[in-house]
C-alpha positions as CSV (number, residue, x, y, z in Angstrom):
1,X,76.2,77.6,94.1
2,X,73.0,79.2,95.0
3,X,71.1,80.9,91.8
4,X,68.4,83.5,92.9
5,X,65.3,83.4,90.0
6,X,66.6,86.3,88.1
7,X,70.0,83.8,86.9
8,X,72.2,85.9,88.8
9,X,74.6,83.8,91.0
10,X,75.5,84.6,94.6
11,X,79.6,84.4,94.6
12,X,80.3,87.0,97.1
13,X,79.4,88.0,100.6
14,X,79.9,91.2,102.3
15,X,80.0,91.0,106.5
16,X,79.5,94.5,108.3
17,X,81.2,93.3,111.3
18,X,80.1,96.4,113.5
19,X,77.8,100.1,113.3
20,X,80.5,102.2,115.4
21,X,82.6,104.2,113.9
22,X,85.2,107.2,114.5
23,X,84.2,109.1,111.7
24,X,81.3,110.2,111.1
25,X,80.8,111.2,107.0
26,X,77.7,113.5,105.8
27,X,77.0,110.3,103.0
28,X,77.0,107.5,105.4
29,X,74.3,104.7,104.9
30,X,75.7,102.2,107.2
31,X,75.2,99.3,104.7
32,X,71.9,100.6,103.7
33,X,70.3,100.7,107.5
34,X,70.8,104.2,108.0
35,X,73.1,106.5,110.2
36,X,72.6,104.2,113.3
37,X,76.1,104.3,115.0
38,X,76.0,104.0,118.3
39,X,78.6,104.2,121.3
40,X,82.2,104.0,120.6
41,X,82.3,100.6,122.8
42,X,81.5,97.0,121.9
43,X,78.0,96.5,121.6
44,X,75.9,93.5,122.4
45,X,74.0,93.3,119.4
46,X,77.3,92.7,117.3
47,X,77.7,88.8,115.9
48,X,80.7,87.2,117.6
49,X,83.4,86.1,116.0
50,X,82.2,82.7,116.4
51,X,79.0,84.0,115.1
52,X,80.7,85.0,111.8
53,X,83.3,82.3,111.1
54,X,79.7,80.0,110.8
55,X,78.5,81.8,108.3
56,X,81.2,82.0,106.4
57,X,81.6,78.5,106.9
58,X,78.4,77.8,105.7
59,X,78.7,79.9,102.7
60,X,81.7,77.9,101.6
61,X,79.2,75.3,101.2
62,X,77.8,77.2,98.3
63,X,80.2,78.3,96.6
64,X,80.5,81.5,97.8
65,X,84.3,82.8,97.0
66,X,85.0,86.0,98.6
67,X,83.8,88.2,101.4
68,X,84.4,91.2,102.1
69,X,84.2,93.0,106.1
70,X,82.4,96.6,106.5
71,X,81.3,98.5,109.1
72,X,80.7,100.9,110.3
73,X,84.4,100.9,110.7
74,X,85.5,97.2,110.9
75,X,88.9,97.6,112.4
76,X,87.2,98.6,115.6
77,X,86.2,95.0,116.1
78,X,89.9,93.7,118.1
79,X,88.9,90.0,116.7
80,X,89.2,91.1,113.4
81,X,92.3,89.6,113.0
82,X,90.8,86.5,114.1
83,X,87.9,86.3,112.0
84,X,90.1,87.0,108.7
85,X,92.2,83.9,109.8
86,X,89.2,81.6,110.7
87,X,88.2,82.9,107.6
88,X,87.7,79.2,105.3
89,X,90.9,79.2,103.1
90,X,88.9,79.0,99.5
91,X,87.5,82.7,100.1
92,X,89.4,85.9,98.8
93,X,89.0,88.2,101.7
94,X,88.9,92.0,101.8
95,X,88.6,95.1,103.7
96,X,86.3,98.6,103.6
97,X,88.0,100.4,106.2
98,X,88.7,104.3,106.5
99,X,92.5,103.7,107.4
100,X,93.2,104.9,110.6
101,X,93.5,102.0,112.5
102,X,95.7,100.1,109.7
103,X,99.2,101.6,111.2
104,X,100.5,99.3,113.3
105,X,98.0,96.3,112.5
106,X,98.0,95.9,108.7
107,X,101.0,93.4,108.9
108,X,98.7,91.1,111.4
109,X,95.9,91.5,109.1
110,X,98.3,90.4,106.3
111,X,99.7,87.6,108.2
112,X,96.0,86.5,109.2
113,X,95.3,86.6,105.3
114,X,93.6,89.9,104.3
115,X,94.4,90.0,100.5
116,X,93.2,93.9,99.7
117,X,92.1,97.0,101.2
118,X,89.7,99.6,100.1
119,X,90.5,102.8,101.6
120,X,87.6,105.7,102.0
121,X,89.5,109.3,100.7
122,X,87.2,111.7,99.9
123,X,89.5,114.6,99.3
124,X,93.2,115.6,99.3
125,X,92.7,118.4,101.2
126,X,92.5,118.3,105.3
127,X,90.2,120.7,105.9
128,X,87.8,119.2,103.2
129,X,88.5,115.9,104.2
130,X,87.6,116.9,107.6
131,X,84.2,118.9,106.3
132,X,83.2,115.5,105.0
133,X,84.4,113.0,107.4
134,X,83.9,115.6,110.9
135,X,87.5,114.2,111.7
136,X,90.3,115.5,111.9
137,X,92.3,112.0,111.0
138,X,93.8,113.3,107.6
139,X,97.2,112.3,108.1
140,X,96.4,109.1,110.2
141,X,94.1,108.2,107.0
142,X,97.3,108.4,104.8
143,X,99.7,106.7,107.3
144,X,97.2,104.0,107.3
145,X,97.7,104.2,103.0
146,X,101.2,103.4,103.5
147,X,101.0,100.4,106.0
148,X,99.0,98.6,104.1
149,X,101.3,99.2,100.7
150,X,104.1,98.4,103.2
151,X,102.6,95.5,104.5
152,X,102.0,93.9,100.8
153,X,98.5,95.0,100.7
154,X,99.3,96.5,96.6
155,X,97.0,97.6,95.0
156,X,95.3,99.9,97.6
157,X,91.9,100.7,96.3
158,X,90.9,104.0,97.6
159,X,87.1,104.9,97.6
160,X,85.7,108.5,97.1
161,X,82.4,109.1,97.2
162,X,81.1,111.7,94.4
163,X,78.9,114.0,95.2
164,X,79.0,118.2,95.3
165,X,81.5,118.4,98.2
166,X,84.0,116.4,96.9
167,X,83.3,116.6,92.9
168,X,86.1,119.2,92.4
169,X,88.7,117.1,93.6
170,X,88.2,113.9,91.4
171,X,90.5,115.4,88.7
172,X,93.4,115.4,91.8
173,X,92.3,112.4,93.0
174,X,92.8,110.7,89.4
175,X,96.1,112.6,89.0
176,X,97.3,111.2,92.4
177,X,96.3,107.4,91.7
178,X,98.0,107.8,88.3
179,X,101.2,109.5,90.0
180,X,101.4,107.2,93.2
181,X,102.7,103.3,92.1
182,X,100.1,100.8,94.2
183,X,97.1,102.9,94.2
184,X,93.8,102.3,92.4
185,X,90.7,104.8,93.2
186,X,86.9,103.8,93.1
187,X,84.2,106.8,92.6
188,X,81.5,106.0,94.1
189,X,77.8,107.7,93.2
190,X,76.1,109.1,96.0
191,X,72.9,107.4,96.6
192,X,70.4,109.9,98.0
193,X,67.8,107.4,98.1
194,X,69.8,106.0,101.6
195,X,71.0,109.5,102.7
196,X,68.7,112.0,101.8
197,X,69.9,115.4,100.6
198,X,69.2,114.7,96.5
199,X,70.4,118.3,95.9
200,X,74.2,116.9,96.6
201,X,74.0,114.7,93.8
202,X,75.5,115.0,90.7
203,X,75.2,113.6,86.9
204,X,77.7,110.9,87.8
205,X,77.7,110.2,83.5
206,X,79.4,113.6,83.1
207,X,82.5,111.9,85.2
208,X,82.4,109.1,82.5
209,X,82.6,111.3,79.9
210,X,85.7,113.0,81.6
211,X,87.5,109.7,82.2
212,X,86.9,108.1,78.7
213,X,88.3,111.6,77.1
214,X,91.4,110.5,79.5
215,X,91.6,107.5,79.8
216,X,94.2,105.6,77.2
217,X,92.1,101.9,77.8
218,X,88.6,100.8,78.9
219,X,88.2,98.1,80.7
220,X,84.8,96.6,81.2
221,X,84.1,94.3,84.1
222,X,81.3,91.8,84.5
223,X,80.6,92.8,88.1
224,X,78.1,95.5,87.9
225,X,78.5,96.6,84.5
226,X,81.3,98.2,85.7
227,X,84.0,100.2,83.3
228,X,87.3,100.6,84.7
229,X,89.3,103.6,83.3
230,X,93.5,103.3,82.6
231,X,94.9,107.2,83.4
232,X,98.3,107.7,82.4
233,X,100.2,110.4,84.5
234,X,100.7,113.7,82.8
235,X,104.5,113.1,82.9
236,X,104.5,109.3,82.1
237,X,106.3,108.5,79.3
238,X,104.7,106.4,76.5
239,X,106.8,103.1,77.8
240,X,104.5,103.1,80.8
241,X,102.0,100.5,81.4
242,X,99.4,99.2,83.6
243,X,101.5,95.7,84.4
244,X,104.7,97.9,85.4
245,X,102.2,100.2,87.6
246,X,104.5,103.2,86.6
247,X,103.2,106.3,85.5
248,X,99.2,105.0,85.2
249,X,96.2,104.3,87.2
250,X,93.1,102.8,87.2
251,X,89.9,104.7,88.2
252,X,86.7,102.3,88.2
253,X,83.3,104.0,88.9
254,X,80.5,102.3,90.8
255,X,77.4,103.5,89.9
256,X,74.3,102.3,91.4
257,X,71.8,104.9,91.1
258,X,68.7,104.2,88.6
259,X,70.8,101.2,87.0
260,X,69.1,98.5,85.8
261,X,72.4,97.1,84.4
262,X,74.2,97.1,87.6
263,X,71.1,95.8,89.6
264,X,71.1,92.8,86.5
265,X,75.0,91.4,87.3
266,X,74.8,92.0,91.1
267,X,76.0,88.9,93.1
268,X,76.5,89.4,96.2
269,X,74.6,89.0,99.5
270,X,74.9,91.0,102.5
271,X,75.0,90.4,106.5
272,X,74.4,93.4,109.1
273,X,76.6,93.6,112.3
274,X,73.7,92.1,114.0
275,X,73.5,88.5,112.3
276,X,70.5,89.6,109.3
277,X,70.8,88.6,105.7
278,X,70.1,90.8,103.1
279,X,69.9,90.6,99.6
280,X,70.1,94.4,98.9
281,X,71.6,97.3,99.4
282,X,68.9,99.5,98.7
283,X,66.1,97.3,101.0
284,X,65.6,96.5,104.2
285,X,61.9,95.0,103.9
286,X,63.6,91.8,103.0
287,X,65.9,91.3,105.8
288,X,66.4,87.5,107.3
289,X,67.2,86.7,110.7
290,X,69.3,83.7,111.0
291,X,68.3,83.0,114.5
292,X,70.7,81.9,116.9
293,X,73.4,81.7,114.1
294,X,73.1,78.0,114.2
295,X,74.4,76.3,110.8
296,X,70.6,74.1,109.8
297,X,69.6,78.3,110.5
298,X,71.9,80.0,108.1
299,X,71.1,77.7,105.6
300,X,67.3,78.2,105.5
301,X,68.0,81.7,105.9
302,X,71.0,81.8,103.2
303,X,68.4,79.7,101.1
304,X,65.5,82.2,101.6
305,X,67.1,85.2,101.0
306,X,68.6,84.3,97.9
307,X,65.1,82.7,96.5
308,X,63.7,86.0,97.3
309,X,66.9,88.4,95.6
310,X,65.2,91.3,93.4
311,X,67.0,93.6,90.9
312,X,66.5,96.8,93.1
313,X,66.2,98.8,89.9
314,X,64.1,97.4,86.7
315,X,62.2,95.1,89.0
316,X,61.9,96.2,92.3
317,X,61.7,99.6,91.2
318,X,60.2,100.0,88.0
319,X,59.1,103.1,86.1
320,X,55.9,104.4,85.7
321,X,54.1,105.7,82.2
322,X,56.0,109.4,83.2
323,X,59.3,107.8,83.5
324,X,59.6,108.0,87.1
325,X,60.8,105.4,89.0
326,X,58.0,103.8,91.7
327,X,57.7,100.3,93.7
328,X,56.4,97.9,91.9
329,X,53.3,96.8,93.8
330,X,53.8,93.2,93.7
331,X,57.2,93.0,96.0
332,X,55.4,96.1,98.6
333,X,54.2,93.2,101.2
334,X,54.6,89.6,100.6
335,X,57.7,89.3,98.1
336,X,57.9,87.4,95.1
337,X,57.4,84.0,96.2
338,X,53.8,85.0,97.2
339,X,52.8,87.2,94.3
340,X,53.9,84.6,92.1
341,X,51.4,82.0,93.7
342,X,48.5,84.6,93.2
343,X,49.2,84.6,89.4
């Protein structure tokens, strides 16, 4: 297992497999590179499939234990099916998609050995949905809900983005989870710092606050920091219980945004559609080509980008003597490695 210098392991990988998509959402980052989709059609610049089962292949040799495929929207990629198979067998594999492509092909990606689904469902609402997403796939997105609960794929994890056009509907959205046996929801803070448009953000504490004043258990998870919240239903009786799944949900909050904390137990390393390693979210100064996708390549490169990891926030970002947050000056050109040999 590969240890980057701040003691935090690298255990998970997440792929974007592709930058097209058929939605197109006012918050989307694209994995941190930016609203970049391109055409609708398969693009030359996208790893194979041969491409990716090496990598993954070669992150088996460290340990890595789960990877999870994003886009863009992944199920546009017709060899996703094969990937998830080729996929090594000691990795948990899961899926970001935004649903609509999951009726009719969730029981293949079952069969090839997708073990969850995260879902994107910003609202309840089809018109809203619709404001947020510019499509008008509402009911596909909720079709796609059922196939993969159909197709074994429980718990569904669906993922909301909270932000000031879909803020009002997280109480629903909790009440729905809590009310709907197989579904989990994820809030996600909106991260102006990759989309712009700060004035959209909200106090994303203020949504704790509301949870724990719900919530009949807290769960704390390692990954992140995270807290995960246990909502009963307003009709549940007291019997119910999270191991039944009847009558309660679980809401878990993802909260990035000026975190030192989460920054501190992130483990994971990330791979764009077009074959670059990347060990943050937030950055991409420190991408790493892996060359011709060659395994000696994605070693070095796997090796490099690790060695070089930063905690975006409290190291990366640090604050100033005002309190606001500013780069710290040592990672601005030639990384750690070098700044460290200067000292």
């Amino acid at each position: 297992m590969l240890t980057d210098e701040f003691g935090r392991d690298v255990t998970g990988v997440r792929v974007s497999l592709t930058d097209r998509c058929n939605f197109d959402c006012v918050y989307c980052h694209n994995e941190g590179l930016g609203d970049t989709r391109g055409p609708m059609d398969p693009q030359d610049d996208e790893m194979t499939t041969d491409d990716v089962v090496r990598f993954l292949e070669v992150a088996e040799e460290f340990d890595v234990d789960a990877v999870k495929f994003t886009g863009g929207e992944p199920m546009l990629r017709q060899d996703l099916e094969e990937i998830i198979a080729r996929t090594p067998d000691s990795m948990e594999v899961s899926l970001t998609t935004n649903g609509t492509f999951l009726p009719g092909r969730a029981p293949d990606l079952v069969e090839a050995g997708l073990e969850r689904v995260n879902v994107s469902q910003d609202a309840l609402d089809p018109d809203d949905f619709a404001a947020v997403t510019k499509s008008g796939a509402y009911e596909r997105v909720l079709e796609g809900v059922d196939a993969a609960l159909e197709a074994g794929l429980d718990p569904v994890k669906l993922n909301m983005v909270v932000f000031e056009h879909t803020a009002g509907y997280v109480p629903g959205m909790v009440d729905h989870v809590a009310e709907n046996e197989g579904l989990q929801l994820q809030l996600i803070e909106y991260m102006p710092e990759l989309t712009g448009n700060p004035e959209w953000a909200i106090d994303i504490e203020r949504v704790h606050e509301w949870l724990a004043e719900r919530a009949d258990e807290i769960e704390h998870r390692k990954m992140h920091d995270r807290k995960r919240y246990w909502i009963a239903a307003d009709d549940a009786s007291d019997g119910a219980s999270k191991s039944s799944g009847t009558g309660r949900g679980m809401v878990e909050i993802v909260d990035p945004v000026e975190n030192p904390t989460f920054c501190a137990n992130c483990h994971r390393v990330r791979v764009t559609h077009e074959g670059y390693l990347k060990g943050c979210l937030n950055r991409n100064d420190d991408l790493k080509p892996m060359g011709e996708m060659s395994k000696p390549e994605i070693r070095d490169a796997f090796h490099e980008v690790v060695e070089q990891r930063v905690p975006y926030y409290g190291e990366y970002m640090v604050r100033n003597e005002d309190g606001h947050w500013v780069v710290n000056e040592k990672y601005l050109e030639d990384g750690p490695d070098a700044s460290a040999a200067k000292n």
